[in-house]
ZADOKOL-708058 format. One line per 2 residues: their letters; for each residue x, y, z of C-alpha. Coordinates in Angstrom, 1 decimal. Layout:
a	X Y Z; ... $
END
This chain:
xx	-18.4 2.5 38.6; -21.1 4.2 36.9 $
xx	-23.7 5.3 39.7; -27.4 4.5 38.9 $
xx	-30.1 7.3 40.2; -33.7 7.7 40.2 $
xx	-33.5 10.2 37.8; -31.6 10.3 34.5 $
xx	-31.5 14.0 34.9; -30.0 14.3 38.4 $
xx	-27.1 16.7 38.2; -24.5 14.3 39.1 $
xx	-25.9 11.4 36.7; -25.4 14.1 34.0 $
xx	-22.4 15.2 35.6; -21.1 11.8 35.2 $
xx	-22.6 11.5 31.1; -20.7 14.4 30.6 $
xx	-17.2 12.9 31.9; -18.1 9.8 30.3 $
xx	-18.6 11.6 26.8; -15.7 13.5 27.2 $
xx	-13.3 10.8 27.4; -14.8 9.3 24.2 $
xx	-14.7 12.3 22.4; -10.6 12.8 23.2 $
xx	-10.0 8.9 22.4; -11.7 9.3 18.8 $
xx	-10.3 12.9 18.3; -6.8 11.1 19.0 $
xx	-7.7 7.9 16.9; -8.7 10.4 14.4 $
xx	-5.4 12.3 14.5; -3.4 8.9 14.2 $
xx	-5.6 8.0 11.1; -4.0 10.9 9.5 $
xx	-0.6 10.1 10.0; -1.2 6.6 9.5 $
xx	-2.2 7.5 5.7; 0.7 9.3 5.7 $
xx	3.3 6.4 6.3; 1.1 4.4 4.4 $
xx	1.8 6.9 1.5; 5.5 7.0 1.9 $
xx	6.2 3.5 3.0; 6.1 2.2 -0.3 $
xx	9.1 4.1 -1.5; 11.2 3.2 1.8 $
xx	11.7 -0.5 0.7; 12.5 -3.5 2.8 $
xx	15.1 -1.4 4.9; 12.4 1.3 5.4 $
xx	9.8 -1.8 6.6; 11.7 -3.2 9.0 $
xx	13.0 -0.1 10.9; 9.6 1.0 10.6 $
xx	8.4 -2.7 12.4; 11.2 -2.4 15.0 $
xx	10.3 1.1 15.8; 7.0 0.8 16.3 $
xx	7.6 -1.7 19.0; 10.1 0.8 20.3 $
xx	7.7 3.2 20.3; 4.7 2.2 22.4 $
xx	6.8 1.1 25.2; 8.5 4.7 24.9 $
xx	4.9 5.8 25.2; 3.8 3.6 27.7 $
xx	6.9 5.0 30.0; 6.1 8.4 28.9 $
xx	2.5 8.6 29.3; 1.9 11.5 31.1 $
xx	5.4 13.5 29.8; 3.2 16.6 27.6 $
xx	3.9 17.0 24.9; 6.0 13.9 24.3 $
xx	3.6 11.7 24.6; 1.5 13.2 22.0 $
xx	4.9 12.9 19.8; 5.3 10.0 20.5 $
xx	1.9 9.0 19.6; 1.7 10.4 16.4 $
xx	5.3 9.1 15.2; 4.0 5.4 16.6 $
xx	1.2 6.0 14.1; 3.1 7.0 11.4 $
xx	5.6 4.0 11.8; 2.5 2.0 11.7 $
xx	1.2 3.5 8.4; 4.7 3.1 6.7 $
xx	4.2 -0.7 7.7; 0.5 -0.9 6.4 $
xx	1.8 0.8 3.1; 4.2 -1.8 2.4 $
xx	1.4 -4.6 2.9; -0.9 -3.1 0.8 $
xx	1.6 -2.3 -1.9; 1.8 -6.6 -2.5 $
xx	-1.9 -6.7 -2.2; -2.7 -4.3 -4.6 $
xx	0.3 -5.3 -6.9; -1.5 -8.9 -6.9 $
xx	-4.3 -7.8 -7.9; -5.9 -7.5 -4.6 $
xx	-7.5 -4.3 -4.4; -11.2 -5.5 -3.6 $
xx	-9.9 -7.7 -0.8; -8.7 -4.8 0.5 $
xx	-11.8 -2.8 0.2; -13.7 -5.6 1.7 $
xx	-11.5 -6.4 4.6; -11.9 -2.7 5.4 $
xx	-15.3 -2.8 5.2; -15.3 -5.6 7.5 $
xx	-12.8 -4.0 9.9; -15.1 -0.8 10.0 $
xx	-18.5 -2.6 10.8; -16.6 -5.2 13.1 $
xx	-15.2 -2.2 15.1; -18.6 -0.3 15.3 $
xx	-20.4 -3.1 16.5; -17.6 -4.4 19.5 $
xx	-17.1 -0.8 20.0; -21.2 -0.2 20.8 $
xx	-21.1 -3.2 22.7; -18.3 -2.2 24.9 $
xx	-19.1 1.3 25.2; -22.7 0.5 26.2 $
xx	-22.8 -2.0 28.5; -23.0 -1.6 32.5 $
xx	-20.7 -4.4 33.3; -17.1 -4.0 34.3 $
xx	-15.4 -6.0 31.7; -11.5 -5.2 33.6 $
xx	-11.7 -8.8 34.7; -11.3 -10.3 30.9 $
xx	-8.4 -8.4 30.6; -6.0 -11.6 31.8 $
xx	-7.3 -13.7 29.5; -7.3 -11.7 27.0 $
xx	-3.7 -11.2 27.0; -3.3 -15.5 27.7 $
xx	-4.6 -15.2 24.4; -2.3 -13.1 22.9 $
xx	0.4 -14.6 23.9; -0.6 -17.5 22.5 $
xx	-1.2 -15.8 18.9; 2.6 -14.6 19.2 $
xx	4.0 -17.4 19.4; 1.7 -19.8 17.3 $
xx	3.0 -17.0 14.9; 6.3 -17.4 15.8 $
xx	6.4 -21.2 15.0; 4.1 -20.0 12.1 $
xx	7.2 -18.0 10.5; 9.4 -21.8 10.4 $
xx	6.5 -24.0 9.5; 5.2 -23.4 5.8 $
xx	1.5 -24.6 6.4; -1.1 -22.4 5.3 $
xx	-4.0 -23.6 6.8; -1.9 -22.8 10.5 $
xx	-1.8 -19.5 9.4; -5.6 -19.0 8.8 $
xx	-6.2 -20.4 12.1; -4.0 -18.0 13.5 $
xx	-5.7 -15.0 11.7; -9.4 -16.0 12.6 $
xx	-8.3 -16.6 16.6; -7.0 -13.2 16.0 $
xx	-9.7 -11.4 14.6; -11.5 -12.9 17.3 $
xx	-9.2 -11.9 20.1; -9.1 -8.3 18.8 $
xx	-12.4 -7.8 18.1; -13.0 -8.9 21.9 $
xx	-10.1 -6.3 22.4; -12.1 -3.7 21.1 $
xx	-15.2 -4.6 23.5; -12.5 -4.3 26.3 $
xx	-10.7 -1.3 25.3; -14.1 0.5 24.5 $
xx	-15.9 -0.3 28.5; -12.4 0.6 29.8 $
xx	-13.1 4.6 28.0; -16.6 4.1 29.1 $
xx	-15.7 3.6 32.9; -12.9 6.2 32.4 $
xx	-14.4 9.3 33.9; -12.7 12.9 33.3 $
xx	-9.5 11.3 31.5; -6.4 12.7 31.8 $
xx	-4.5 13.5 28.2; -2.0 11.0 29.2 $
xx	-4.9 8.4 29.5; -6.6 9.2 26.9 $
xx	-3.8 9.3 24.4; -3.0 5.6 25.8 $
xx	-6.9 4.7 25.6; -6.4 6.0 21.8 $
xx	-3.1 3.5 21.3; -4.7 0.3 22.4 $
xx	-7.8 1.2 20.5; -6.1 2.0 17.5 $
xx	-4.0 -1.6 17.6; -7.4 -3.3 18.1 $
xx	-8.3 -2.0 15.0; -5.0 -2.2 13.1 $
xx	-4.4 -5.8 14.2; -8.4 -6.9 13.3 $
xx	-8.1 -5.1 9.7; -4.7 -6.9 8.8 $
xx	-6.3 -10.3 10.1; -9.0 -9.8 8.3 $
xx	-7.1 -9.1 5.2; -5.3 -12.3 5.5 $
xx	-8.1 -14.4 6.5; -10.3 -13.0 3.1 $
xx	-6.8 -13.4 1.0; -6.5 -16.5 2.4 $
xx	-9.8 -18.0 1.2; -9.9 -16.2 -2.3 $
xx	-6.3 -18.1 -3.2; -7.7 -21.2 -2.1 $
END
């Protein structure tokens, strides 16, 4: 819990800043790293074709619980980090590819845009804030479970407008994720590089889940 002194310049206030900051500054330097190799699958994932997508979807899964259980194994979990990102990317590249090939390529711009000033904004909000948000953190995954498997009855019943309800109660849910996941590096004083690197992973999914359900939700409404 963040301490609150009569003095902003107390040494252990500034102490505490200066934990505080460097916790953020390894999460972004790692979501920074991942947004490399994320291009990079994106780039190659074109030419890896529907085999190449769905390893690439399997393994990602396979991945973050591989991380997760590996966590504070050096330099695995860096590895493993940076191959869940590029798994990722090879994913992203194949969904862009139909967008673009559609003729898509401003709703991609836009629902990047989006994603970028969406993030910024939850991400102040999180960051900033004195209030412990670890009590959301239940509901927030109720939530979640929910979107999985309205998407999983989603993938049997052809109705589109399910699907946009879906994507908007996503967006939602990941933007709030964001918020979370943002207090959580705020309130996460002198990080270790195992937390940190798993501080970077959820961030990064908040992001990568909020940009592709933004994409569908702006597809969506262009079609109609």
């Amino acid at each position: 819990m963040r301490r609150v002194d009569s003095s902003w310049f107390g040494p252990e206030t500034y102490a505490e800043q200066e934990r505080e900051s460097g916790t953020l500054a390894k999460v972004m330097a790692l979501l920074g790293l991942a947004a490399v190799f994320t291009a990079i699958g994106a780039l190659i994932g074109p030419a890896l074709g529907g085999i190449g997508f769905w390893v690439a979807l399997i393994g990602g899964l396979v991945l973050i619980f591989a991380l997760r259980a590996a966590r504070d194994v050096a330099p695995l979990n860096l590895i493993l980090l940076m191959l869940f990102a590029t798994v990722e990317g090879v994913v992203l590249g194949q969904v862009l590819e139909i967008y673009v090939s559609e003729g898509l390529s401003l709703i991609v711009f836009q629902a990047a845009a989006a994603t970028a000033v969406a993030a910024l904004a939850a991400g102040i909000a999180g960051y900033t804030t004195h209030r412990d948000l670890s009590n959301i953190g239940g509901f927030l995954m109720a939530v979640l479970v929910i979107v999985i498997v309205a998407s999983l009855i989603g993938l049997f019943i052809q109705a589109p407008l399910l699907w946009t309800v879906i994507s908007a109660v996503s967006a939602v849910l990941f933007s709030a994720y964001l918020v979370y996941d943002l207090n959580r590096v705020a309130r996460t004083q002198g990080a270790t590089e195992g937390q940190a690197i798993m501080l970077a992973a959820s961030v990064y999914l908040d992001i990568y889940n909020l940009f592709l359900d933004l994409l569908s939700l702006l597809s969506g409404s262009r079609r109609r």
